[in-house]
Each structure stands twice: as C-alpha cells, then as structure tokens.
N, C-alpha and C positions, 0 to 999 in steps of 0.2 A: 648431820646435826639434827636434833632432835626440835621440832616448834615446841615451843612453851605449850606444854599439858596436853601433847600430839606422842606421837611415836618416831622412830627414824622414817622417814623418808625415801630413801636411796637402799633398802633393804627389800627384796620379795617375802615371803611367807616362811621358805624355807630360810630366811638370814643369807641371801645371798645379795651379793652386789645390783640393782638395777637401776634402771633408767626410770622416772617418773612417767605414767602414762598423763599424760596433761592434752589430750585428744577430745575428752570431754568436759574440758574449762572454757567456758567464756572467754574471748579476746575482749580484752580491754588494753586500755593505755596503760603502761605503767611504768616507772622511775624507782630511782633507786639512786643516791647518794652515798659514797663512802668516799672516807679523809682517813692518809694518811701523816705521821708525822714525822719528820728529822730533825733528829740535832744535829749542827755544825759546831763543831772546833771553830774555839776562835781564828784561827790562821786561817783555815775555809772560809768564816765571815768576813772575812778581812779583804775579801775578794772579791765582795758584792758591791756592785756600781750599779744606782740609777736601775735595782730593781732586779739584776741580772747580775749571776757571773759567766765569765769566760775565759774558756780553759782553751788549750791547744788542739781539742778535738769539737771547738763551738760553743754556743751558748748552752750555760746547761739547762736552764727551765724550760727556753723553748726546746730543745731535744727532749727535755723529760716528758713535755705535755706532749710531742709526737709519736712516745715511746708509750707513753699511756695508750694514747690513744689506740695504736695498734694491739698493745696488748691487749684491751678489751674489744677488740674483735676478731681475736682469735681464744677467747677464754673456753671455748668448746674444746680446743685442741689439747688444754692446756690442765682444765679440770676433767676429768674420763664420765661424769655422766651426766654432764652441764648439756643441752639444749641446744642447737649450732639456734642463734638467733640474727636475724638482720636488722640491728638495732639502725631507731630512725634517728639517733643522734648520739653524741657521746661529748661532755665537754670538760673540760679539765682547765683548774687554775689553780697557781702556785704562787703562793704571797709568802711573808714572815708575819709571824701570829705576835700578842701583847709579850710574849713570855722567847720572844726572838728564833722559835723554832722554824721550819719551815712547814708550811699546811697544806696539803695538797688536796683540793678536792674534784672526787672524779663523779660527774652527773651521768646516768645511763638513761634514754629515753627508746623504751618499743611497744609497739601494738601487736601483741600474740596473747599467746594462754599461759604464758610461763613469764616471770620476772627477772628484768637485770640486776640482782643484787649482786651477783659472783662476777658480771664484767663490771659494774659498779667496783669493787674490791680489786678485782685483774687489774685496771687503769690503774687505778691510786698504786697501788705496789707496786705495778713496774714505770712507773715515775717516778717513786720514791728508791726504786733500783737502779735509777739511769740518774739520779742522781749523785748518789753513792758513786758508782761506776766513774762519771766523770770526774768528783772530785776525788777521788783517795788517792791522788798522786801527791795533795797536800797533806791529806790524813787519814790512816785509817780508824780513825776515832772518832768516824762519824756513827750515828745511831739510828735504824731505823725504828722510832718508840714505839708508835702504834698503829695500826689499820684495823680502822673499822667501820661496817654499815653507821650510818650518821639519818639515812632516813628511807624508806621505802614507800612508797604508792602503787593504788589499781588493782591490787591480788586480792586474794581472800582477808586480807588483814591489811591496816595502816600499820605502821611503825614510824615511833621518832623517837634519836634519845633523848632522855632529860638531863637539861643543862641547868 
C-alpha cells in the first residue's frame, strides 16, 4: 500500500517484492489501534447474556479476545513482509456499539523502528474471525463489515480517523 503522496513501500527498484530496510529508523514507542466490525443475526443476538455469549465450544468474546491476541503475534508469519516484532503489549476489547454491532478493538503497543499497525489489524480480524467461527452454528449470516486502522502513533506520521 501506497502512503498518501509516498510510493509503494514493499516494492525494490526493480518492482520486486521486498522487505522494508527500517535499520536506520529511530526506535520509538509506537501504537497502533484498529476495530473491527460484526453484525449478528438476530438469533446470534438472542444469545447474548450479561455481556457474553456461550456456545458449546465456550465463551465467545473471551476466546475471541485470546484469538486476537495470538493472532497479532504471529502477524509476521502471516503477512510475508511484515517485521517479526516483540510487541510490549497487545489489548483487545469487545463490546456492542450504539447501532447494536459488535466492536472490536485491537491496541498494539512496541518500542522498535517499525510500527504495529498490521498486528494492530491481524488482532481485530481474527477476533472478528473466531467470532464468526463460534457462532455460525446459529447463523451463517453473520457479517464481518469492516476492519480498519482507527489510530496509529510514534512513526514518521500520526494518524487518526475523522469521526
């Protein structure tokens, strides 16, 4: 993907595939927020108690938020020229928004030369996948609507969306 008024990134000279040299970036702190979104079928909603539902293979938000969480620390394995990072935190929370969807949002926090915005994104999606996963025994008419960065810090650029 291309930064706004930059070039691709992930491309060598000749348009080949590469790795970002980021050896001579500054280490700073940096973060990275991204929300995913689901809609449930009423019949899925109908199954929510007290915050939570629970299927026959467990809670599903708490499994989501530990499925996230893994996911975004394996997001190196996962996107081919993502950075292996040892991020200093990762956190993830899953409520129902005004509009009765479910929101997921996944927090990446590390201190390198390179940014968690893709295990920021890794998390939220596969929570929003282990979502999906657990309920569609009720429905497969559940929707994963959208994922996406929501905020990042510490790189070369801030970013937030506007709400």
């Amino acid at each position: 993907m291309a930064e706004e008024g930059g070039s691709f990134t992930h491309l060598d000279a000749g348009g080949n595939p590469a790795m970002v040299d980021v050896g001579d970036k500054q280490v700073t702190r940096r973060t990275a927020t991204a929300r995913s979104l689901v809609v449930l079928p009423e019949v899925v909603r109908q199954q929510l108690s007290a915050g939570e539902i629970h299927t026959k293979k467990g809670p599903v938000f708490a499994t989501a938020i530990v499925a996230g969480i893994m996911g975004a620390k394996k997001t190196a394995e996962l996107i081919p020229l993502c950075h292996p990072l040892g991020m200093d935190n990762c956190h993830i929370t899953i409520t129902l928004n005004p509009d009765g969807e479910v929101e997921i949002l996944c927090t990446a926090r590390v201190t390198a030369r390179t940014g968690v915005e893709m295990e920021a994104l890794t998390g939220a999606t596969v929570a929003a996948l282990t979502i999906y996963d657990m309920c569609k025994a009720f429905s497969q008419e559940i929707v994963i609507k959208e994922t996406r960065l929501i905020e990042k810090t510490g790189g070369k650029s801030d970013y937030r969306i506007q709400q």
